[in-house]
C-alpha positions in Angstrom: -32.4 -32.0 -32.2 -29.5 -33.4 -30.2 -29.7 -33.1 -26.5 -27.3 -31.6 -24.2 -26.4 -34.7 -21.8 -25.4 -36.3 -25.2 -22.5 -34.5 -24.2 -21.9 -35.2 -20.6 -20.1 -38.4 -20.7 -17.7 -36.6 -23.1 -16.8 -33.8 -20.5 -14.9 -34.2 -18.0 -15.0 -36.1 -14.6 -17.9 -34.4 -12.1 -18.6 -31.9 -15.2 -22.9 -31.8 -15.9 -24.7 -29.5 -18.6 -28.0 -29.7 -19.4 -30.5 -27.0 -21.4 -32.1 -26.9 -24.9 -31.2 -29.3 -27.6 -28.7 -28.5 -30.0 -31.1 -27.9 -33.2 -29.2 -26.7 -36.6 -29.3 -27.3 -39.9 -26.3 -27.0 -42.9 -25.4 -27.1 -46.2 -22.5 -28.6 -47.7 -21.5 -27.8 -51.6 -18.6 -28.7 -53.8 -16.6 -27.0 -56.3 -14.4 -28.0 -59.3 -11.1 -27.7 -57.6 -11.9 -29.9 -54.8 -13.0 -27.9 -52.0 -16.2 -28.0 -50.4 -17.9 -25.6 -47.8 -20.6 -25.9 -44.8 -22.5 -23.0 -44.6 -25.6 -22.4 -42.3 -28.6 -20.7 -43.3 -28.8 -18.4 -40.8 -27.5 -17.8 -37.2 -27.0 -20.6 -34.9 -28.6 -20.2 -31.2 -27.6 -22.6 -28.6 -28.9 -22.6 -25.1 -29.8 -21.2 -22.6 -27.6 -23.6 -21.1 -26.2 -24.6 -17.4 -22.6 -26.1 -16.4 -22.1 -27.5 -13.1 -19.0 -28.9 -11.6 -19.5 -31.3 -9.1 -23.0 -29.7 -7.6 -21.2 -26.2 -7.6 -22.7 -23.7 -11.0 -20.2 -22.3 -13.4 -22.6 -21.7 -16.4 -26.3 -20.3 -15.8 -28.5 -19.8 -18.4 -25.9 -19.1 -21.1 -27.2 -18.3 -24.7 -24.6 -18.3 -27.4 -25.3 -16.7 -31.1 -23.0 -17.7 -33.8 -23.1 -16.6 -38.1 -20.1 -19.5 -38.9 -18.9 -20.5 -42.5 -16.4 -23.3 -42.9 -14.2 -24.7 -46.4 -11.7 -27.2 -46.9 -9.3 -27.4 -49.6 -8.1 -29.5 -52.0 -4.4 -29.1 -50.1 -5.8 -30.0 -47.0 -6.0 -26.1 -45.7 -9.0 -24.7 -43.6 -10.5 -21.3 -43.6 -13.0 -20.6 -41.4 -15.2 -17.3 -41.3 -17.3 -16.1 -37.7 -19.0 -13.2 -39.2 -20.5 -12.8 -35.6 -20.2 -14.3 -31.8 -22.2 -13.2 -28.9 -22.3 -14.5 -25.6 -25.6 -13.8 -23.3 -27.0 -14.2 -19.5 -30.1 -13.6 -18.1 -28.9 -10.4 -17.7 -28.1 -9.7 -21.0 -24.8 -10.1 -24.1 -21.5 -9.7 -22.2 -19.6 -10.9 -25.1 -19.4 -10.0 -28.6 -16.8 -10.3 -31.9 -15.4 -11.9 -34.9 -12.9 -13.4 -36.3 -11.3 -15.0 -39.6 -8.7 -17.5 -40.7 -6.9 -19.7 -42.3 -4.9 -23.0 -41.3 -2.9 -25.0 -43.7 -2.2 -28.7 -44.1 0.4 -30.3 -41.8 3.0 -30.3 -44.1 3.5 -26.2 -43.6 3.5 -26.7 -40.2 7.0 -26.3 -37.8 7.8 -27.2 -35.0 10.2 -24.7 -33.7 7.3 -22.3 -34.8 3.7 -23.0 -33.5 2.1 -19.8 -35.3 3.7 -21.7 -39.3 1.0 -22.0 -41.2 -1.6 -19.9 -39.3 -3.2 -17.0 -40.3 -6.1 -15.2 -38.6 -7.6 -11.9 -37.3 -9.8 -12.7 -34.5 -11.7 -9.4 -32.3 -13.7 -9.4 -29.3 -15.4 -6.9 -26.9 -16.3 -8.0 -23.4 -18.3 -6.1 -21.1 -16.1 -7.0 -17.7 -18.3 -6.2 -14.9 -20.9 -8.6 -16.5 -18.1 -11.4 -17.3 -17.3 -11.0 -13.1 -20.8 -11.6 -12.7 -21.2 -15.5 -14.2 -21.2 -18.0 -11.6 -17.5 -19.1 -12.8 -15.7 -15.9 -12.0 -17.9 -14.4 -9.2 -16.3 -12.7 -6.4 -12.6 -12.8 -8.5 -12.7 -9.6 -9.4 -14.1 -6.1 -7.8 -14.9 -4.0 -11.0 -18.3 -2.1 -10.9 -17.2 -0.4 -15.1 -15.2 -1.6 -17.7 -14.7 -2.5 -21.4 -12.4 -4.3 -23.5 -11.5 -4.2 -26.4 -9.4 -7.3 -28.1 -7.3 -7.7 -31.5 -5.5 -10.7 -31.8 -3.5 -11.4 -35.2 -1.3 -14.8 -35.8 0.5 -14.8 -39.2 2.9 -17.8 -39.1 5.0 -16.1 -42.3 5.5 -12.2 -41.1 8.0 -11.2 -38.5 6.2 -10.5 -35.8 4.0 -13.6 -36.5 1.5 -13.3 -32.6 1.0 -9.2 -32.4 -2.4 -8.5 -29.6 -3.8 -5.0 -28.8 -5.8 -4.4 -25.9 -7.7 -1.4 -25.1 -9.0 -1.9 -21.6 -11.9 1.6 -21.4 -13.3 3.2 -18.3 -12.0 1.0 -15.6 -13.7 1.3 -12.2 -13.0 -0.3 -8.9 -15.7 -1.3 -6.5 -13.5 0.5 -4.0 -13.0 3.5 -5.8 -16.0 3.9 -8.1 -15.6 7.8 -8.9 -12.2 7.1 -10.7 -11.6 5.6 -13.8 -8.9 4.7 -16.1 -8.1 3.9 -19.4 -5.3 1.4 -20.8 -4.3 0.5 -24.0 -1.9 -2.8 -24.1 0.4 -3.4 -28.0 2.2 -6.5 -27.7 4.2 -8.6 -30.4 6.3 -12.2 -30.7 8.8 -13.2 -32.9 11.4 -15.5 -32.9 15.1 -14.5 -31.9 18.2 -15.7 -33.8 19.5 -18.7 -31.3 16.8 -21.6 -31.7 14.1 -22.0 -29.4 14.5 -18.5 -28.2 11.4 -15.9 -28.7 11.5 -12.4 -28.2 8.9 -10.4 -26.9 8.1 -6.5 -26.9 4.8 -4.4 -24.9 3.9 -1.0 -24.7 1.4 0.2 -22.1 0.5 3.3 -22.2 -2.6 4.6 -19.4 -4.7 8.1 -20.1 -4.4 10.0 -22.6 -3.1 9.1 -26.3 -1.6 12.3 -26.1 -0.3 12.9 -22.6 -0.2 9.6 -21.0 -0.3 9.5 -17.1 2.1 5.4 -17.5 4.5 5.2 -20.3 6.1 1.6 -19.8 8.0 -0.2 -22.5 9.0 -4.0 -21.9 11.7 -6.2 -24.1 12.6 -9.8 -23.3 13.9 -13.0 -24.5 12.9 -16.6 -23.5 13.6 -20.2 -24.4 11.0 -22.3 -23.1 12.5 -25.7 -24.2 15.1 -25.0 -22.1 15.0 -26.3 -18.1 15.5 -24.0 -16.1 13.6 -21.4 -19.0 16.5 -18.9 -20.1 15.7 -15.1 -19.9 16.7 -11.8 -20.3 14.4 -8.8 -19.8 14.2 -5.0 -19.6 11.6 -2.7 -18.2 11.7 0.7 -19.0 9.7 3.8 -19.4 9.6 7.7 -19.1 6.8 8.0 -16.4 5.1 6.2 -14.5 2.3 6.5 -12.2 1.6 4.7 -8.4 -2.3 5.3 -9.2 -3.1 4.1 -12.3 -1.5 0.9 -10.8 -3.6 1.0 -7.8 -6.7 1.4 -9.9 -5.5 -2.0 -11.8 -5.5 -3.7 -8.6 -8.1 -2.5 -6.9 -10.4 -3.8 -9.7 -8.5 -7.0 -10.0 -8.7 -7.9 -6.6 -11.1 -10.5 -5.3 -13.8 -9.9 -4.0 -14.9 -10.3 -0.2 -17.4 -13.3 -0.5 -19.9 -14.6 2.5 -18.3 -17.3 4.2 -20.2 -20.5 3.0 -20.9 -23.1 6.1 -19.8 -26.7 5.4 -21.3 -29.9 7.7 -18.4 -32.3 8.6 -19.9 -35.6 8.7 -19.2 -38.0 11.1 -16.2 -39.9 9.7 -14.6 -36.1 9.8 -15.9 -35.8 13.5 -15.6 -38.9 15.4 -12.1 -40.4 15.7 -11.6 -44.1 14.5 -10.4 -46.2 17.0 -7.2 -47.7 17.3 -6.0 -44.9 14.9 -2.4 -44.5 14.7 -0.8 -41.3 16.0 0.1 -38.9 13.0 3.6 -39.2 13.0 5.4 -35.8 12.4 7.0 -35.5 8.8 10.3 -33.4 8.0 9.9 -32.4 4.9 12.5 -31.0 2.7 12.9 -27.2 1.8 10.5 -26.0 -1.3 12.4 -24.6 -3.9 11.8 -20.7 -4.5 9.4 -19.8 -6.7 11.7 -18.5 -9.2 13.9 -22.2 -9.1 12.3 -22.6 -12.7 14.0 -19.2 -14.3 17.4 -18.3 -15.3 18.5 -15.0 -15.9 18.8 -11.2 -15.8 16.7 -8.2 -15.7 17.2 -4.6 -15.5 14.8 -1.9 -14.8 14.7 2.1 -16.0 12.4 4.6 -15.2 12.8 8.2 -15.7 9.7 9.4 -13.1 7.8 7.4 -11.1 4.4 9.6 -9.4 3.7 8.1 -6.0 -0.3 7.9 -5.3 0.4 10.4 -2.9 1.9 13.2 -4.5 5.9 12.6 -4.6 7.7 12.4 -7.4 11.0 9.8 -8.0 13.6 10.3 -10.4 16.1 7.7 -12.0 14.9 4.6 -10.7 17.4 2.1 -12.1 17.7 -1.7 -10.4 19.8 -5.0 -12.0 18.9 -8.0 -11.2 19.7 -11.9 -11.7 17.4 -15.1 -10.8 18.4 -18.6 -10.6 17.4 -21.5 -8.4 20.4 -20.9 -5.9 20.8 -16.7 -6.0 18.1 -14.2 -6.4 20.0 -10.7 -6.5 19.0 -7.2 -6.9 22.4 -5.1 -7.6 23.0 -1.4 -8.3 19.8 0.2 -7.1 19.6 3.3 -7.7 16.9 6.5 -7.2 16.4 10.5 -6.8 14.0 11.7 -4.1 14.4 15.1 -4.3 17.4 17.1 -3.6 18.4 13.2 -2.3 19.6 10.4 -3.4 19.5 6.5 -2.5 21.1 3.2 -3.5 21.0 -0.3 -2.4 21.3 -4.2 -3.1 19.8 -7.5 -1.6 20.0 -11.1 -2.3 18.7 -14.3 -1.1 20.5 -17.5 -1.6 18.8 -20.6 -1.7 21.1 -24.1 -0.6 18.9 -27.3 -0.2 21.3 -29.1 2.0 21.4 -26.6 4.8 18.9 -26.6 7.9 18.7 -23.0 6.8 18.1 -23.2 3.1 17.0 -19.4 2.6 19.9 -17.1 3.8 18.8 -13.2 2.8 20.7 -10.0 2.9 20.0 -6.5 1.8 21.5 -3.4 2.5 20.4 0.5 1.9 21.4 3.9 1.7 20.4 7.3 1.6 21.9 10.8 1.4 20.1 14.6 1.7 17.3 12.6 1.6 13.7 15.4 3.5 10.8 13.6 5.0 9.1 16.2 3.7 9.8 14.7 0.2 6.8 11.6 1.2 4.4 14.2 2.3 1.3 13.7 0.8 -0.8 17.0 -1.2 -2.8 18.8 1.0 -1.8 17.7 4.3 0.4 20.7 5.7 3.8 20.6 6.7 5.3 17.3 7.4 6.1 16.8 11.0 10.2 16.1 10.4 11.5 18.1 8.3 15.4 18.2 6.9 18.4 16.8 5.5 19.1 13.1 6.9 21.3 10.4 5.7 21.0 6.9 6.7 21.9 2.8 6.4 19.8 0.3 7.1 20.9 -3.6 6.8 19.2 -6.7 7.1 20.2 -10.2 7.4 17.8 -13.2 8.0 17.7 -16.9 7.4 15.7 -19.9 7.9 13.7 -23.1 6.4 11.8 -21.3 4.3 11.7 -17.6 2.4 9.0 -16.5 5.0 10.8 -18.0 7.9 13.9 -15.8 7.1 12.1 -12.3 6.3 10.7 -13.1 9.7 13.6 -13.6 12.0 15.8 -11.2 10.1 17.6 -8.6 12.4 17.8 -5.1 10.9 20.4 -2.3 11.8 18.7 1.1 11.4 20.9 4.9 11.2 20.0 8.0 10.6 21.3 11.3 11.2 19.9 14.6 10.1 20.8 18.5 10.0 19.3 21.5 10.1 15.7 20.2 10.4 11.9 21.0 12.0 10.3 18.4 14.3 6.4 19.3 14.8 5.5 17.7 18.2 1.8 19.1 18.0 -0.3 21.7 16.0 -1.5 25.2 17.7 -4.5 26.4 16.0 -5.7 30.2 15.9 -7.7 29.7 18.7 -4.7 28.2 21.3 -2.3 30.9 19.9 -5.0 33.0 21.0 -5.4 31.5 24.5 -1.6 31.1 24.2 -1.5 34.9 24.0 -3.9 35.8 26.6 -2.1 33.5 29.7 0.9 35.6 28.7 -1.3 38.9 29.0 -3.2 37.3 32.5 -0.2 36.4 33.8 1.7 40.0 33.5 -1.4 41.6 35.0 -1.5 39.3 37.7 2.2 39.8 37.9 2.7 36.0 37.5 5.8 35.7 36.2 5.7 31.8 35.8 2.2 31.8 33.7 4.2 34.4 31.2 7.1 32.0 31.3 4.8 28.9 30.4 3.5 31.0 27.5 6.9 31.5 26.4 7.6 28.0 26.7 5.0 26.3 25.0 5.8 27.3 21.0 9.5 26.2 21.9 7.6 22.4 21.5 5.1 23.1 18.6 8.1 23.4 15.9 11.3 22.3 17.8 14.0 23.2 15.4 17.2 21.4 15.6 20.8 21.5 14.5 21.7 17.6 14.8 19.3 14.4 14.7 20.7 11.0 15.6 18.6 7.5 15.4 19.7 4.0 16.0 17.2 1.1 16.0 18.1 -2.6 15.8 15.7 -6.0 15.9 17.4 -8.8 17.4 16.7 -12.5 17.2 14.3 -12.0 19.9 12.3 -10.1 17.2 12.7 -7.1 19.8 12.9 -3.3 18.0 15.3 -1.5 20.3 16.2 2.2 19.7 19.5 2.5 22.0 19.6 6.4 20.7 16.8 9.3 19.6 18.7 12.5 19.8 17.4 15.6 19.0 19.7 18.7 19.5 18.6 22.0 18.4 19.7 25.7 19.8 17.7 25.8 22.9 16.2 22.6 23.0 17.7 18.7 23.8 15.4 15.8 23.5 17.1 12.3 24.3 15.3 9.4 24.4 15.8 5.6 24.5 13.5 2.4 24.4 12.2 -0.4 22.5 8.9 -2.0 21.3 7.4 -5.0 21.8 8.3 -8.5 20.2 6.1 -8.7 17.0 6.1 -10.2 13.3 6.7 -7.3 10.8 3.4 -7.2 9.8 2.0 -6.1 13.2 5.2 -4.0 14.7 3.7 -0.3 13.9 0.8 -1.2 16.0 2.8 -3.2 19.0 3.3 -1.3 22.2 6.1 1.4 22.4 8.2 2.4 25.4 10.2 5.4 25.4 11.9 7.2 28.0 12.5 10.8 26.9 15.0 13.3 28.8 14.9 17.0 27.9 17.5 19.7 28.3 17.2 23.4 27.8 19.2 26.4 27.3 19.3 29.8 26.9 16.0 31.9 27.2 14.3 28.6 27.3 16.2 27.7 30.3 15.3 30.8 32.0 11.5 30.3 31.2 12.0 26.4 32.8 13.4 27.9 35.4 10.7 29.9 36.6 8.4 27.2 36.4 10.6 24.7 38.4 11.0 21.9 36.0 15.3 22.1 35.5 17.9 20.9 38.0 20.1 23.2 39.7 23.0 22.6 37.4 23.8 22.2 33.7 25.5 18.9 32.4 28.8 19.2 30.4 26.3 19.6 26.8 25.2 23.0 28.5 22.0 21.9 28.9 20.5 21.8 32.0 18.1 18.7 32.4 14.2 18.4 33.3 13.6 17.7 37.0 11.8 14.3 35.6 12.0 12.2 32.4 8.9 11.6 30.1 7.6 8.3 29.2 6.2 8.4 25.3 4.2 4.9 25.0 1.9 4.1 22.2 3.0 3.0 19.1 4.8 3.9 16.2 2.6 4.1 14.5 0.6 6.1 17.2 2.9 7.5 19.9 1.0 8.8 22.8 3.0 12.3 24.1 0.5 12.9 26.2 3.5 12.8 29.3 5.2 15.5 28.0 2.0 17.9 27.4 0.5 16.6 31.2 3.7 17.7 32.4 3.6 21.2 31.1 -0.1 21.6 31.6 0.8 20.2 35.6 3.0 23.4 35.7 1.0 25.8 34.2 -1.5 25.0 36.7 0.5 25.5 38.9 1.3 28.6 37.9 -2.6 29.3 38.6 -2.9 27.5 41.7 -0.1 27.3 44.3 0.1 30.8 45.2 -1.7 31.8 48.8 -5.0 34.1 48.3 -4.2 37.8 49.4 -5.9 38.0 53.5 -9.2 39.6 54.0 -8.6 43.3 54.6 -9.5 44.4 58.1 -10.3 47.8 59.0 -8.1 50.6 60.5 -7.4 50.9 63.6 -9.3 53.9 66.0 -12.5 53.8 63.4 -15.8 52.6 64.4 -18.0 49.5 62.6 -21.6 49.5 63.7 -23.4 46.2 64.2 -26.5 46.7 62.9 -28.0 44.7 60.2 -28.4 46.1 56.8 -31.7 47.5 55.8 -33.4 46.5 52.7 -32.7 50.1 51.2 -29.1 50.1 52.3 -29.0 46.9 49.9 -30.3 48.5 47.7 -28.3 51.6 47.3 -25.1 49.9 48.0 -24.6 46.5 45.8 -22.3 43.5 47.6 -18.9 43.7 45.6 -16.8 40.9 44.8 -14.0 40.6 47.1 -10.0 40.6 46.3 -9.6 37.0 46.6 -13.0 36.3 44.8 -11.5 38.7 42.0 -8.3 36.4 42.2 -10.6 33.3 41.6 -12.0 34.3 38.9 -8.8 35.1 37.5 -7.8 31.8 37.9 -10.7 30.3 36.6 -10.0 32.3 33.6 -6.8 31.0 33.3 -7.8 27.7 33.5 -10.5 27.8 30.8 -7.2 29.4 28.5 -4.8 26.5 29.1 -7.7 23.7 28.6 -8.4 25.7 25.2 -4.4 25.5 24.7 -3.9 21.9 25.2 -7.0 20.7 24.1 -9.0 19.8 27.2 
């Protein structure tokens, strides 16, 4: 029996394991050529066993099984035979396999070619959401279902001398634990002609054998013994798909863990005296993460399936990385009936107070927001053909400094086209239709015009769209010009939104100052309620008596202004006119004095007057336009 902390001083610094003595037994036989063998009589057990790392657990109660059988050679070669591995918690075996080989003497071994001489099949099957589990690995992964499945061949002699498949079954996220996925991962290495260089081909495929959902090819070269490492690469593939992806990094994505308290002691706490001020460093620019990589890289993919339902055609992209230029070139994509292209680089100089300089610039053409919709959720709220630029330029000490101050140039314009500003259901068309009804019986002229008016704003359909935005140096988003121009209807609005870091701007405060024009019946319909000036500009449109102030955010406008303003006038339209005067009786007929009776009451019921009847009208009215706007 040999015991576990045998084996401490031998691991290393901080590093503890302590369980069961080791207890096995052997036998070791000859044979005529000059080989021997060490065979066991049965199954080795070892554990349970715990590893620690300085106090923290890695190991807990690990039991390993092992059926091993071993034989040297006269010639020095090695072949080894695991008929059976399995690794086991408390909880139960989370790893099993096998695996077979062969390893000849030095003298077949290669340099240039660390697989020479090897040969061996080796298979494994690991139960994933019980490896997550161990101590180790705990909280560095969220996957609640999962199997895989692991082949791994080396033969030093045959072309392809490293070739690994891994079939990775019923994947499931803790986030998304009704979905899963299967993947299935072919990989192979062999050397390439110039020395030094490997060459390396994958295939993942996701789903079906048959009908895969991810169809992605990869084909690269590499030299590691060169400095910077030398690479070409190419990604390609006939579909794609955004979910399968998000599935793999859902589950792959560490886990939120309690926050685990700490007490400082009081060296950490109490200042030493005398100390010396912390003098303030300058410390040079940190190279890019890519300043260990040289070369190019293209990608082509025929479709790519957003998660949310759109599907992109053509996706091509070039690229080149070294230490001083990272550069994307000739990107290229279909998004429906439109088209876009674009480029960016970031250059990396040491000697300059800026060492990261970026620039990028993109296009699009015909492009319909519709297009990004997602399945399911109605009609988009723009709809149309829109073309656009958008360039950015940025620099500063570091990558992160750069994206961060980087001013942007946004344009857009658009044709022919739908803008949604709010949703009517069935039961505010209805309520829509009866103010137009109350208002003719009441002969109200401007409740039937605000009736009129109010589907002119629930799909404004316009001819021409214009947008500018730009962010400064101040990190201030300012839209110098929102134009919407449609038959009957002109919305023209300026503004900006509060100073932010990119990651927070959809969310920072938005000020917008909208002015509207009208023409044509929509003009007249204005008109009646009192909202236009007297006269139309040179445009033809005659502007609103007041501008609206949108505020929100982007990602959140509140138009709130513009529906308080038509709800002011359609009450209004209700309200401002004088009741109709009591009616007094004709003159040369008598009115007696006396008191009703009882039976007078009775026979003769109190009827509501013309100016009650009005009221109620009103009130009616009222109750229609807060089921309209949603009050």
């Amino acid at each position: 029996e040999l015991p576990l902390a045998w084996l401490n001083p031998w691991l290393g610094q901080g590093m503890l394991v302590n369980g069961a003595p080791i207890s096995l037994a052997c036998s070791i036989s000859g044979t005529p050529e000059g080989a021997f063998a060490v065979r066991f009589p049965g199954s080795i057990h070892l554990g349970p066993l715990s590893l620690w790392d300085t106090e923290a657990l890695l190991l807990e109660d690990i039991s390993c099984t092992l059926d091993p059988e071993l034989q040297w050679d006269a010639d020095q070669s090695v072949a080894y035979t695991l008929k059976s591995l399995s690794l086991s918690d408390k909880y139960g075996s989370f790893l099993t396999g096998s695996s077979t080989g062969l390893m000849l003497s030095g003298d077949a071994r290669n340099a240039q070619n660390p697989f020479a001489g090897i040969e061996s099949r080796t298979q494994l099957r690991v139960g994933l959401q019980e490896l997550f589990q161990l101590p180790l690995l705990d909280g560095q992964a969220s996957i609640v279902g999962g199997q895989l499945a692991l082949d791994l061949n080396v033969d030093g002699a045959a072309e392809f001398p490293l070739q690994v498949e891994a079939q990775l079954s019923r994947l499931r996220a803790r986030s998304m634990p009704e979905t899963s996925e299967d993947y299935h991962l072919a990989l192979q290495l062999k050397q390439a002609a110039n020395a030094g260089e490997w060459a390396v081909g994958a295939d993942l495929q996701v789903g079906s054998i048959s009908r895969p959902s991810t169809s992605l090819q990869f084909s690269g070269k590499a030299n590691p013994q060169q400095q910077p490492l030398t690479f070409t690469a190419a990604l390609s593939g006939q579909r794609v798909s955004q979910a399968d992806f998000s599935i793999l990094s859902a589950a792959f994505t560490p886990r939120d863990m309690p926050a685990s308290t700490t007490t400082a002691s009081v060296r950490d706490v109490v200042p030493t005296r005398n100390a010396a001020a912390p003098k303030a460093v300058v410390s040079a620019p940190t190279p890019p993460p890519w300043a260990l990589v040289d070369g190019t890289a293209s990608v082509n993919i025929d479709e790519l399936r957003l998660e949310s339902g759109p599907l992109i055609q053509a996706l091509k992209a070039q690229a080149s990385v070294s230490e001083s230029q990272l550069a994307v070139s000739a990107l290229s994509a279909k998004l429906g009936a439109g088209e876009l292209h674009g480029r960016g680089e970031v250059l990396y100089t040491p000697a300059k107070p800026n060492a990261y300089n970026l620039s990028a610039g993109l296009n699009f053409t015909g492009v319909d927001p519709a297009f990004f919709a997602s399945k399911g959720a109605g009609a988009a709220p723009l709809q149309g053909q829109f073309d656009g630029s958008v360039t950015l330029s940025g620099a500063g000490q570091t990558l992160d400094a750069a994206v961060e101050d980087s001013e942007v140039l946004l344009r857009i314009t658009g044709k022919e086209g739908i803008l949604t500003a709010f949703e009517l259901d069935n039961r505010s068309q209805l309520g829509l239709g009866l103010v137009g009804l109350l208002g003719q019986s009441l002969e109200r002229p401007r409740m039937t015009a605000l009736s009129k008016t109010i589907p002119y704003f629930k799909d404004i359909r316009f001819d021409h769209f214009a947008l500018e935005l730009t962010r400064g140096a101040d990190k201030r988003v300012l839209i110098p010009e929102l134009k919407l121009t449609g038959e009957s209807l002109l919305l023209d609005a300026s503004g900006s939104v509060a100073a932010s870091r990119w990651s927070e701007i959809m969310d920072q405060p938005l000020n917008l100052s909208l002015s509207l024009g009208a023409k044509g019946r929509l003009m007249d319909y204005l008109q009646t309620l009192h909202l236009l000036q007297a006269s139309a500009a040179e445009d033809g449109f005659r502007r609103w008596n007041q501008d609206v102030q949108l505020t929100g955010s982007l990602a959140n406008p509140n138009t709130d202004a513009l529906m308080d303003l038509l709800n002011t006038a359609a009450r209004s339209a209700l309200t401002n006119s004088q009741p109709a005067a009591a009616a007094q009786p004709e003159s040369g007929k008598s009115v007696t004095d006396r008191a009703p009776t009882t039976a007078d009451e009775a026979v003769q019921a109190p009827q509501p007057s013309k100016a009650e009847r009005r009221r109620d009208d009103i009130e009616m009215g009222l109750d229609l336009l807060n089921s309209i706007f949603g009050k």
